[in-house]
Short mmCIF file of the C-alpha atoms (twelve columns), coordinates in Angstrom:
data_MODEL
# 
_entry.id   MODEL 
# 
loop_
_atom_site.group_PDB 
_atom_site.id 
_atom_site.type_symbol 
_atom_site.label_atom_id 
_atom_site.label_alt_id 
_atom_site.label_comp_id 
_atom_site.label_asym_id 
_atom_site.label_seq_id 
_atom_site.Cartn_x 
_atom_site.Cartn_y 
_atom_site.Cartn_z 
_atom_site.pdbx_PDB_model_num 
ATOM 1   C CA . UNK A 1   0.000   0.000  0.000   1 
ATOM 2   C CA . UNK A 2   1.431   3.588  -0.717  1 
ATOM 3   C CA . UNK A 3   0.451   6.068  1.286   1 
ATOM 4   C CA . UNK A 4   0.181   9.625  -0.028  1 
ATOM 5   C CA . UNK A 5   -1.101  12.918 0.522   1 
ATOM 6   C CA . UNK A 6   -2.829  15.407 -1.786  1 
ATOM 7   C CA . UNK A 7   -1.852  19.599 -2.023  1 
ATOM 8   C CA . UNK A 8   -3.808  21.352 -4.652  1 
ATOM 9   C CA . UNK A 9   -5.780  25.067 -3.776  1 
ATOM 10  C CA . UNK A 10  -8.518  24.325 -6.252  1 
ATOM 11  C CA . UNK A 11  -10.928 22.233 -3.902  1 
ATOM 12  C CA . UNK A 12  -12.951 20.851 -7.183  1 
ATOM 13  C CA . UNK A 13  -9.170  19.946 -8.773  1 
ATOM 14  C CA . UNK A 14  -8.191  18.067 -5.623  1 
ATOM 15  C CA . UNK A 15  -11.560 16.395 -5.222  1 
ATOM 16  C CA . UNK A 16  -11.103 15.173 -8.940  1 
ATOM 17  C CA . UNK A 17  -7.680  13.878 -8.259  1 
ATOM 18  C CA . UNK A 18  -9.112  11.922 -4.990  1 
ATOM 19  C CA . UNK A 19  -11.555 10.235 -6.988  1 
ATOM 20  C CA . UNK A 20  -9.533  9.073  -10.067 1 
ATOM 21  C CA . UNK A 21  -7.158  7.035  -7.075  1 
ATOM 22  C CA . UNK A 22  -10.583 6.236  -5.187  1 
ATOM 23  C CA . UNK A 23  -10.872 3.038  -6.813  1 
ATOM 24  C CA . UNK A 24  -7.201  1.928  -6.718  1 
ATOM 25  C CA . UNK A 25  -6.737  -0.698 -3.805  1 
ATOM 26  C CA . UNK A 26  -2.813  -0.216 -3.710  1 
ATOM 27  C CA . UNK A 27  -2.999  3.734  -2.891  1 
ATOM 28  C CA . UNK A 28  -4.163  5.244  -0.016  1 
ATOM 29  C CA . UNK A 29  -4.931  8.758  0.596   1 
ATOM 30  C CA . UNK A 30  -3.886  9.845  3.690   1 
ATOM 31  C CA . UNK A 31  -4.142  13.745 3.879   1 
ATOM 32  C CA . UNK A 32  -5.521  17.019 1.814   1 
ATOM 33  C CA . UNK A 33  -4.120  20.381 1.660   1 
ATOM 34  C CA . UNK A 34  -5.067  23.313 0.095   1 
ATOM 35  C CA . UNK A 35  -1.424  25.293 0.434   1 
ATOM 36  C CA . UNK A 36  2.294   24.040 0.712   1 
ATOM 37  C CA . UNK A 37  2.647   24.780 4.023   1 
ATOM 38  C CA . UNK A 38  -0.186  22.980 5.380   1 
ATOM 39  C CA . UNK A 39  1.261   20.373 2.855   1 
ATOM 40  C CA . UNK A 40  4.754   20.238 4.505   1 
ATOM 41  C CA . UNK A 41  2.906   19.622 8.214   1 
ATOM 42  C CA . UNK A 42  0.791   16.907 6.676   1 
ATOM 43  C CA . UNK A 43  3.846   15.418 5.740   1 
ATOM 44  C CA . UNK A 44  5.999   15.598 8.910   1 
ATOM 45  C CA . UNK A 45  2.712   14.556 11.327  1 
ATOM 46  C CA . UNK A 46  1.704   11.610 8.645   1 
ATOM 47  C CA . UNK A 47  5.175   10.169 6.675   1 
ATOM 48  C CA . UNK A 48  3.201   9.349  3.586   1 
ATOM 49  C CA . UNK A 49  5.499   7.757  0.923   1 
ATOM 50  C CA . UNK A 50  4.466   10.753 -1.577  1 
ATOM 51  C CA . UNK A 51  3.486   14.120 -1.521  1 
ATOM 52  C CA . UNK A 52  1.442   15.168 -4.625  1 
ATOM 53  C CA . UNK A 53  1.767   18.645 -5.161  1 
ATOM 54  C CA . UNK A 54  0.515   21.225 -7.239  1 
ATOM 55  C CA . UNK A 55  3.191   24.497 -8.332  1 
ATOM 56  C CA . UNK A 56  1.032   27.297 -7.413  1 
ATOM 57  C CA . UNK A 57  -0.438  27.327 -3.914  1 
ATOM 58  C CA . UNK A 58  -0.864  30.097 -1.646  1 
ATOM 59  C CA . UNK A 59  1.302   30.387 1.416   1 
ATOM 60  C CA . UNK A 60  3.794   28.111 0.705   1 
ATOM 61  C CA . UNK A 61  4.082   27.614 -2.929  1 
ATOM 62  C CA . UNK A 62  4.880   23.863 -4.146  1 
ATOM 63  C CA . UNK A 63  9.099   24.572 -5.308  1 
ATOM 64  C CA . UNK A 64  9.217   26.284 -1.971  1 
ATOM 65  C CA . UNK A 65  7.134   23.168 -0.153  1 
ATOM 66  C CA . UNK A 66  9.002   20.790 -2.097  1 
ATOM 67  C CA . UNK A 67  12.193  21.745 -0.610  1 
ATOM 68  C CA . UNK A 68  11.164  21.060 2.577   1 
ATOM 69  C CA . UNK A 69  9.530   17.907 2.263   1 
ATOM 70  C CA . UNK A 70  12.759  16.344 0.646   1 
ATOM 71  C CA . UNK A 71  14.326  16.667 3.441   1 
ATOM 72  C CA . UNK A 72  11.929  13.756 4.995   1 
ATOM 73  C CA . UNK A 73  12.126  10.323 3.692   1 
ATOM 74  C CA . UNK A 74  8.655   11.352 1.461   1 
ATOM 75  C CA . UNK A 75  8.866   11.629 -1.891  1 
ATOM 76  C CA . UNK A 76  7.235   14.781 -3.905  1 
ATOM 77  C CA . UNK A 77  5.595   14.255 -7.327  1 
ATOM 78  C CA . UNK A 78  4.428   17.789 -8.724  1 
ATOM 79  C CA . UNK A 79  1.130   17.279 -10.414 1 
ATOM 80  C CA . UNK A 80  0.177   20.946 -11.889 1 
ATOM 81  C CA . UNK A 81  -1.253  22.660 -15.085 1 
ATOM 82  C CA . UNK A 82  2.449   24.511 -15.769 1 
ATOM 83  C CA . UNK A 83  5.263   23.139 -18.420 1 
ATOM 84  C CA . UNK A 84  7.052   26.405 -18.574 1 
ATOM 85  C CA . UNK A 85  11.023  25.206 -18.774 1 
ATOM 86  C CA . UNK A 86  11.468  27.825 -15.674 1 
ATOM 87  C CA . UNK A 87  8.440   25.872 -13.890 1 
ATOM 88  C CA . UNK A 88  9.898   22.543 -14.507 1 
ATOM 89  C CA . UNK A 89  13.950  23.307 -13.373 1 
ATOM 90  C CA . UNK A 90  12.587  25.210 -10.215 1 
ATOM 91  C CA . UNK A 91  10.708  22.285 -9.088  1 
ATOM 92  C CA . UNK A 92  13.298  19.457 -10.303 1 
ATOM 93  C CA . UNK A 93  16.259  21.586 -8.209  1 
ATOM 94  C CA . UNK A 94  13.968  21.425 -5.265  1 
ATOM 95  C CA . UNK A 95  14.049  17.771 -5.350  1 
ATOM 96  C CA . UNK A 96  10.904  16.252 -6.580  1 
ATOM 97  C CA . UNK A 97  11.247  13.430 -8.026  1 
ATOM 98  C CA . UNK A 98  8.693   13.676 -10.662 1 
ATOM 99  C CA . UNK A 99  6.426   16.068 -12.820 1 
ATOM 100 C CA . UNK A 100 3.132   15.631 -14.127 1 
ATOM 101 C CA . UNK A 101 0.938   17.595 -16.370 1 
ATOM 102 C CA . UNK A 102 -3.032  17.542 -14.981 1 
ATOM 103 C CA . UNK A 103 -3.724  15.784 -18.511 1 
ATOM 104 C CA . UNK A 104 -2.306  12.753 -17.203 1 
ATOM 105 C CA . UNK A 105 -4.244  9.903  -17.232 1 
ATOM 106 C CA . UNK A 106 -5.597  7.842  -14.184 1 
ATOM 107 C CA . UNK A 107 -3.334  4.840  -15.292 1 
ATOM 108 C CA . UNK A 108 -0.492  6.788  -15.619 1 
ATOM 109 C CA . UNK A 109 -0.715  8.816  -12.549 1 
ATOM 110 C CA . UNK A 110 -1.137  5.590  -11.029 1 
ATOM 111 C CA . UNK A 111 1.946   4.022  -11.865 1 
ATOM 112 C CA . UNK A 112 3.786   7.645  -11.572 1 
ATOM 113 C CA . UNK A 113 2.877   7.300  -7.980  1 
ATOM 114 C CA . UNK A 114 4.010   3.796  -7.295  1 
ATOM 115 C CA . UNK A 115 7.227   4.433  -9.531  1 
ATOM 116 C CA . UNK A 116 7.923   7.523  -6.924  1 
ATOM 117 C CA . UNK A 117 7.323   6.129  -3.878  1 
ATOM 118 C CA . UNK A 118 10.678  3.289  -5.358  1 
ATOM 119 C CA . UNK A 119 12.448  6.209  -5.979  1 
ATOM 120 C CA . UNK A 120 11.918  6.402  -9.559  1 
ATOM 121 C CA . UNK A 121 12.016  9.448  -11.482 1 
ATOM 122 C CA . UNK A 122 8.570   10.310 -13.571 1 
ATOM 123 C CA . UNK A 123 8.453   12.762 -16.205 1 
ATOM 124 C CA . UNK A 124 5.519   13.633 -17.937 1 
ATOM 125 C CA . UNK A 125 6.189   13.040 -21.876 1 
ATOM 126 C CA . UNK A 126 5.976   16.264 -22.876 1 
ATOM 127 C CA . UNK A 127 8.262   17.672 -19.619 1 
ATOM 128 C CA . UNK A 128 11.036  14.841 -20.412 1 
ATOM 129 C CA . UNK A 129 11.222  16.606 -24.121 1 
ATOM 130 C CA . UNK A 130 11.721  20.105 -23.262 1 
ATOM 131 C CA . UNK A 131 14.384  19.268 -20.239 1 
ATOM 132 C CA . UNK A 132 15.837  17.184 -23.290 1 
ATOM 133 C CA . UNK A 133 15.413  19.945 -25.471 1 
ATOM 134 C CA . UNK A 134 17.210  22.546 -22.826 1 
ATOM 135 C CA . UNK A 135 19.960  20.384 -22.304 1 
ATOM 136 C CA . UNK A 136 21.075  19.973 -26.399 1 
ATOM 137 C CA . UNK A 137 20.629  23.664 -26.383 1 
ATOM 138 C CA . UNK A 138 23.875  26.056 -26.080 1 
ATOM 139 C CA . UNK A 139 23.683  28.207 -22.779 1 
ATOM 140 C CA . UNK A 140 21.997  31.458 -22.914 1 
ATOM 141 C CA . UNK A 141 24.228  34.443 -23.355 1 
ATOM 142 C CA . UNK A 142 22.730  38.234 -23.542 1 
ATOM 143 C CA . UNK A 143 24.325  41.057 -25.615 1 
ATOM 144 C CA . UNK A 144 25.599  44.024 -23.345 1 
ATOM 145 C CA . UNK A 145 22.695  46.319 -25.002 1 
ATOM 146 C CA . UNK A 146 19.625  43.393 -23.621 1 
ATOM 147 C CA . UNK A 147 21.231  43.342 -20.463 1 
ATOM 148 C CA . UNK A 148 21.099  47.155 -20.172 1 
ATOM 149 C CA . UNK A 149 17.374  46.992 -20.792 1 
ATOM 150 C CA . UNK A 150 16.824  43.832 -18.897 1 
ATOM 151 C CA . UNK A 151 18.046  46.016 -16.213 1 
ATOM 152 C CA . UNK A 152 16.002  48.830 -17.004 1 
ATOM 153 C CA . UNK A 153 12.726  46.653 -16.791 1 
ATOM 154 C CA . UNK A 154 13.864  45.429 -13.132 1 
ATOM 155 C CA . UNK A 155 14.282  48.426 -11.914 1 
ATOM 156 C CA . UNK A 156 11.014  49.202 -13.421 1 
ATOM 157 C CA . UNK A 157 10.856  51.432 -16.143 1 
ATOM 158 C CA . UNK A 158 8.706   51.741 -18.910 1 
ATOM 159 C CA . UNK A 159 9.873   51.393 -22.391 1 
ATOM 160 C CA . UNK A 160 9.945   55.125 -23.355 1 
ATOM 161 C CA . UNK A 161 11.742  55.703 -19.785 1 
ATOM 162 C CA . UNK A 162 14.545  52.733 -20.999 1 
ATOM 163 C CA . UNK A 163 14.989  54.538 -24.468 1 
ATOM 164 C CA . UNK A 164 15.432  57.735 -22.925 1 
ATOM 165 C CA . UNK A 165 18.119  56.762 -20.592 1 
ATOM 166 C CA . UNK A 166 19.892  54.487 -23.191 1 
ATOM 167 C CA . UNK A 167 19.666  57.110 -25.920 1 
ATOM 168 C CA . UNK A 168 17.862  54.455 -28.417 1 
ATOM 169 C CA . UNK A 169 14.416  54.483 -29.625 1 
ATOM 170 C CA . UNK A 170 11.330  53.423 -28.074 1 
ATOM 171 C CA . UNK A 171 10.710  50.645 -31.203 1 
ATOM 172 C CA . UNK A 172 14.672  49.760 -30.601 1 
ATOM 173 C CA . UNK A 173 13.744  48.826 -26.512 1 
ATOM 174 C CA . UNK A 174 11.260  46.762 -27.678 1 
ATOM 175 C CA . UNK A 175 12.919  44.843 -30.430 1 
ATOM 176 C CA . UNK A 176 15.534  43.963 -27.701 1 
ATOM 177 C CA . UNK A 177 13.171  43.004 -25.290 1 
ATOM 178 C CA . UNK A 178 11.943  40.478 -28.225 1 
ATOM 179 C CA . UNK A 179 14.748  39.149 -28.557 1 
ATOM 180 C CA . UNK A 180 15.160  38.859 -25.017 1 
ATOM 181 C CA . UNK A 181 11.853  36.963 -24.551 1 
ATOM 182 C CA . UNK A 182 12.549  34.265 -27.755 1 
ATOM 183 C CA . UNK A 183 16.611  33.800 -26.022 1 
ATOM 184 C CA . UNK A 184 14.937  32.891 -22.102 1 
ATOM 185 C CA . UNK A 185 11.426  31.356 -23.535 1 
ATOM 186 C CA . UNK A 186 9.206   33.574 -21.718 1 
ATOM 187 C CA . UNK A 187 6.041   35.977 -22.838 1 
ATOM 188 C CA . UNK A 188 6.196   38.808 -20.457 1 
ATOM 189 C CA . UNK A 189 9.231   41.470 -19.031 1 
ATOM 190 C CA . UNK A 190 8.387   39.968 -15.575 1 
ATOM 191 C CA . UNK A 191 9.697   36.142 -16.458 1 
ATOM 192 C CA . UNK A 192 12.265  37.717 -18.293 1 
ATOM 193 C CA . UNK A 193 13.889  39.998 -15.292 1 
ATOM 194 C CA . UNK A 194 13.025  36.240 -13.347 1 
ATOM 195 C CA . UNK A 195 14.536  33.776 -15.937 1 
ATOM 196 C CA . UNK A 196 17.062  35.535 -15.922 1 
ATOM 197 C CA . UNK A 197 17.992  36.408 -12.573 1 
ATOM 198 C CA . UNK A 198 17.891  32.511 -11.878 1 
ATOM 199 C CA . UNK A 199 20.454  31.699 -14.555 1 
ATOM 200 C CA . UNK A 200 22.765  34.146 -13.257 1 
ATOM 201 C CA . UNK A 201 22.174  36.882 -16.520 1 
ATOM 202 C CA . UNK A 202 21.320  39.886 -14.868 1 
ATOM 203 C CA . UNK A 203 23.475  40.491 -11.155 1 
ATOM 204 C CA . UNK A 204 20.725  42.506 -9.582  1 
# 
């Protein structure tokens, strides 16, 4: 029998996920949470063998919950709606030990769970392909101009504010910011000053 508990904030999402495993005789459901911290208590007052979590929780989110729950002998599978390359490497450094997509399938999750609580890595198809994909890719590297506006945005400045204090046009900011977003696969200047923070590109 593996024991496990459940941390999603979306009561209907969690429900869901308890009643796909309802019928499986070799999992147990031990706990629910609706935030990582209330997650990481279930965990140290219970010992299940795996923690499924989802990313974004409020309180404590799951990287941040993850982190501490490795630190038990419990195991933490990510189960979550997010496949953002960022997403993924945040929660794989934490430690868990596997990532699912919510598409998943009850027969998969299934066996996900089991293959966890051995100690098995579990990687969603579509997650294995872009870590894959990320590591057959050459590292990252920003001109001195993007970096300039990267550090523009985090200090918070508006594209007309950035061209004024870099002496370029407004359209020129915003062409580098393109480029930018396309070099750290993100959609928005707020991943980007993230992204790349975390890979060590920008020093603030």
């Amino acid at each position: 029998m593996t024991r496990i508990i459940l941390a999603d904030d979306h009561t209907v999402m969690r429900a869901g996920v308890a009643a796909l495993l309802a019928a499986e005789p070799s999992i147990t459901i031990v706990g629910e949470a609706d935030n990582g911290r209330e997650a990481v208590d279930l965990v140290n007052d219970l010992t299940p063998d795996v923690a499924l979590l989802d990313l974004r929780m409020p309180v404590l989110d799951g990287v941040a919950a993850t982190a501490e729950i490795v630190r038990t002998s419990t195991r933490v599978l990510i189960l979550t709606t997010y496949d953002t390359d960022t997403e993924i490497e945040r929660a794989v450094e934490a430690g868990a030990i596997g990532y699912l997509l919510k598409d998943t399938t009850r027969e998969q999750l299934v066996a996900a769970i089991h293959a966890a609580a051995r100690g098995e890595t579990v990687l969603a198809p579509r997650v294995a392909e872009k870590l894959v994909k990320r590591m057959r890719q050459p590292p990252v590297t920003l001109t001195a101009r993007e970096i300039d506006v990267l550090n523009a945005v985090a200090e918070g400045l508006s594209n007309a504010d950035i061209g004024k204090r870099l002496v370029i046009a407004e359209a020129t900011v915003k062409t580098h910011l393109l480029r930018v977003f396309a070099k750290l696969d993100v959609s928005d200047r707020t991943h980007a000053v993230v992204v790349a923070l975390e890979r060590g590109l920008l020093t603030r």
